[in-house]
C-alpha positions in Angstrom: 142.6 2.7 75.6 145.2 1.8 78.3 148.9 0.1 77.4 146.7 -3.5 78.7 143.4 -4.7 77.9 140.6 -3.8 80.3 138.7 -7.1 81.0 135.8 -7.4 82.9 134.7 -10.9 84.0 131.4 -10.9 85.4 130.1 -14.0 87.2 126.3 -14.4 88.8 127.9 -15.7 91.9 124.9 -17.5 93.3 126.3 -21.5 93.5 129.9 -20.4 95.4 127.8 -19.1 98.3 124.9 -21.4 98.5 126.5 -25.2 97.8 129.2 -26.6 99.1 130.6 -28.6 96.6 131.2 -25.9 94.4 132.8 -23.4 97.1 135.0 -26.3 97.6 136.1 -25.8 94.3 136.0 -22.0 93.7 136.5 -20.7 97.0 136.8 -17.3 96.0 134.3 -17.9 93.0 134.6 -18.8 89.1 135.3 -15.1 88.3 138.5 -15.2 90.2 139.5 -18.6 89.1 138.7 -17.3 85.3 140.7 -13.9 86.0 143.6 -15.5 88.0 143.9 -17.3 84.7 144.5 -14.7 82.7 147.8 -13.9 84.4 149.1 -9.8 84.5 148.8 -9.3 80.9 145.5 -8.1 81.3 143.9 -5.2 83.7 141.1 -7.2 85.4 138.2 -6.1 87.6 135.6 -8.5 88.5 131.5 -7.5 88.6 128.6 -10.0 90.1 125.0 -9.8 90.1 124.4 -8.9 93.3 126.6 -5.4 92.8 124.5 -2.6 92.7 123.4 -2.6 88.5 124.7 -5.5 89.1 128.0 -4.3 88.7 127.8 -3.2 85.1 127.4 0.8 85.6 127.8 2.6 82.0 131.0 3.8 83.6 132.1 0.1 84.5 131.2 -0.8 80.8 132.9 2.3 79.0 135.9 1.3 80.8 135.8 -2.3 79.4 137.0 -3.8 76.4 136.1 -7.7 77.1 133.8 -8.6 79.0 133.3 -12.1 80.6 130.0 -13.7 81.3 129.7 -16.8 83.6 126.0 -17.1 84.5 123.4 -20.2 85.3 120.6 -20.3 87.9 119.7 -16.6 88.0 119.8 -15.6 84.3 116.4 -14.3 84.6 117.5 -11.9 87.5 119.3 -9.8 85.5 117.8 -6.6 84.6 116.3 -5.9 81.1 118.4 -1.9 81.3 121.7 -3.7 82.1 120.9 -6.2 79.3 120.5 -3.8 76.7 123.7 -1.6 78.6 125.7 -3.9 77.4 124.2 -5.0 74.3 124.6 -1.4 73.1 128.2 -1.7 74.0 129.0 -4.9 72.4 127.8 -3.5 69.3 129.8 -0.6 69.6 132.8 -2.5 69.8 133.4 -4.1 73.1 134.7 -8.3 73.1 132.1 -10.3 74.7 133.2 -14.0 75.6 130.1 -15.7 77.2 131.1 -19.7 79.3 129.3 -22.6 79.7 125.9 -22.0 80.9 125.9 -18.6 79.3 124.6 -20.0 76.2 121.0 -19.2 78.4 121.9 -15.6 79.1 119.4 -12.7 78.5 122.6 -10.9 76.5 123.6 -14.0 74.6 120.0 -15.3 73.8 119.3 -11.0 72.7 122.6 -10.9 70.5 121.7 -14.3 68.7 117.9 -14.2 68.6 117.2 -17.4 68.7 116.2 -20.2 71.7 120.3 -21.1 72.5 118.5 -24.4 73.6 120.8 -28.0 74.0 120.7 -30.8 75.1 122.3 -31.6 78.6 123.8 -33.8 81.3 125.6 -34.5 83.8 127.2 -37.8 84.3 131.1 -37.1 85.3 131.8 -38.2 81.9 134.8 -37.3 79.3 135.0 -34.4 77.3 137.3 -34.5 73.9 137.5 -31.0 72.2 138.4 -31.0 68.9 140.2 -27.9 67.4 138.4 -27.1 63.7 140.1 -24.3 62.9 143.9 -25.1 64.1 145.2 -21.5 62.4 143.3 -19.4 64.5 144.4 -17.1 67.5 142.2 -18.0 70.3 143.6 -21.8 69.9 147.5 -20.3 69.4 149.3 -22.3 71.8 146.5 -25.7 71.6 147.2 -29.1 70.4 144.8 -31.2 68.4 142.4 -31.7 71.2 142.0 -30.5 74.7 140.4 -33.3 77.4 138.7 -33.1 79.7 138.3 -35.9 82.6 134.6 -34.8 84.0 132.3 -32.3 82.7 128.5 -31.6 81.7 127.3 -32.7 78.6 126.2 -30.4 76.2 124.6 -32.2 73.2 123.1 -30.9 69.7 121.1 -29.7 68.4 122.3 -26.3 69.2 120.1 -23.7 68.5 122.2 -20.8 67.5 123.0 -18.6 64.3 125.4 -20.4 61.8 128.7 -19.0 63.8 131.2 -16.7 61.7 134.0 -19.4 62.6 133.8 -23.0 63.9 136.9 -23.0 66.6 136.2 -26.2 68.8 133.7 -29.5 68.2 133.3 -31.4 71.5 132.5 -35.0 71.9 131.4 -37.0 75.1 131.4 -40.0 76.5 127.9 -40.8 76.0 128.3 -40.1 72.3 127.2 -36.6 71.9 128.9 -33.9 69.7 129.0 -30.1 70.2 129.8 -26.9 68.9 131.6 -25.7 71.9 134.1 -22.8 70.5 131.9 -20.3 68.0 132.5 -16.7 67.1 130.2 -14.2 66.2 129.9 -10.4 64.9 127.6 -8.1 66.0 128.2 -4.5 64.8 131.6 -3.3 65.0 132.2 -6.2 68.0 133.4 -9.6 68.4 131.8 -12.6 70.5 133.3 -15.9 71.8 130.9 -18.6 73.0 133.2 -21.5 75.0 131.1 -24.5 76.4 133.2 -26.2 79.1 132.9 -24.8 82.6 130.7 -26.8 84.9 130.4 -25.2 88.4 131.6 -28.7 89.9 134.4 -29.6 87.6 137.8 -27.6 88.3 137.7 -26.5 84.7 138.8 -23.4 84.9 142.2 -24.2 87.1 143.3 -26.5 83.3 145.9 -24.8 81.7 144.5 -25.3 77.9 141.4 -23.9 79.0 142.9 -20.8 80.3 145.1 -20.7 77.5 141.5 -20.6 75.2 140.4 -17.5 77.6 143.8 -15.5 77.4 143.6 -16.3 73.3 139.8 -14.8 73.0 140.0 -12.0 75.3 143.1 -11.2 72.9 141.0 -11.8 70.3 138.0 -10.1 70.9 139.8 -6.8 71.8 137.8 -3.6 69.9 139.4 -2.6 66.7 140.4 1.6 67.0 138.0 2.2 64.1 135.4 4.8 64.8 131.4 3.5 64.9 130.1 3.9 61.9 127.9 7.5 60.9 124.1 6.3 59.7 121.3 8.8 58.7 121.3 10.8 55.8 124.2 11.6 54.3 125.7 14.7 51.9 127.1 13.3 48.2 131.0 13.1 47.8 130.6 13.9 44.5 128.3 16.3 42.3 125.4 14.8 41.2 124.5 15.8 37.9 120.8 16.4 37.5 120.3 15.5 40.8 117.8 16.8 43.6 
């Protein structure tokens, strides 16, 4: 592993080119706005969907410890081999921290296995997210609450595994709650699902929402433990009587 953190923050990049209100506010697209914000202690590279393998070569991924997903109108574009490319890495120890609309993802839906339906909105309206778990890293740093003047409402029920950890509870406007900060293990690596990040809403230029990022992709950082050997394996000890 280098002396930094190699993140990868992979974005579909379809809405920065084709409307614009939301080039207006990502001009160079959410991926660069989400790795601008995680300042120089980290070695970025960026990856979109229309990249050849979609930028996610088994090089690319063997050279990544967190990866980033931002994806919305083209999950289903994404190839079933690069799906399982990275699912295979993730459970060999890679970070994966999947935004907003990710919840829909081929990767996220395959490493939960369930729907990852929700209810949603959009009405410009107030976001309040609550930090449950104030002792934990990726909310080092975070008040009580983080708010948020305009986003898209994400409402329960949320069809997802119990989480491992309850970070952040949102509520909106209109009433709804949400669990918006969830971690999750799969094999030897860790997962951070964070719900705010409408294309529309400059969400990803707020400090405390950067903050989260920089605190996960610390976070989710692979452990130097070796994957695990499976398959039949020789006794430590001598078995008396045994076969």
């Amino acid at each position: 592993m280098s002396a930094k953190l190699r993140v990868t923050v992979w974005n579909e990049f379809r809405h920065e080119q084709n409307n614009e209100k939301v080039r207006a506010v990502y001009p160079q697209g959410i991926h660069h706005a989400i790795g601008e914000g995680l300042g120089d202690a980290f070695e970025i590279s960026y990856a979109t969907l229309d990249e050849e393998e979609h930028g996610l070569t088994e090089e690319k991924l063997n050279g990544t410890d967190v990866l980033i997903w931002w994806g919305h109108k083209a999950h289903r574009e994404v190839a079933d081999v690069i799906v399982d490319r990275v699912h295979k890495r993730v459970r060999e120890g890679m970070g994966l921290i999947v935004l907003h609309s990710g919840h829909f993802s081929k990767i996220f839906m395959k490493l939960m296995g369930t729907s990852c339906n929700l209810k949603w909105r959009e009405a410009d309206e107030k976001e309040r997210l609550w930090v449950v778990s104030p002792g934990h890293p990726i909310v080092e740093g975070i008040g009580e609450y983080i708010e948020l003047e305009q986003e898209e409402m994400y409402g329960e029920h949320f069809d997802i595994p119990q989480p491992d950890e309850l970070i952040f509870t949102s509520w909106f406007e209109g009433g709804e709650v949400f669990r918006s900060g969830c971690t999750f293990h799969r094999g030897q690596g860790k997962i951070f699902y964070f719900r705010p990040g409408h294309e529309t809403y400059p969400t990803y230029y707020n400090e405390q929402i950067r903050r989260v990022i920089r605190n996960a992709v610390s976070w989710a950082a692979p452990t130097t433990r070796p994957v695990p050997v499976y398959g039949n394996s020789k006794p430590l000890e001598t078995i008396q009587g045994g076969k």
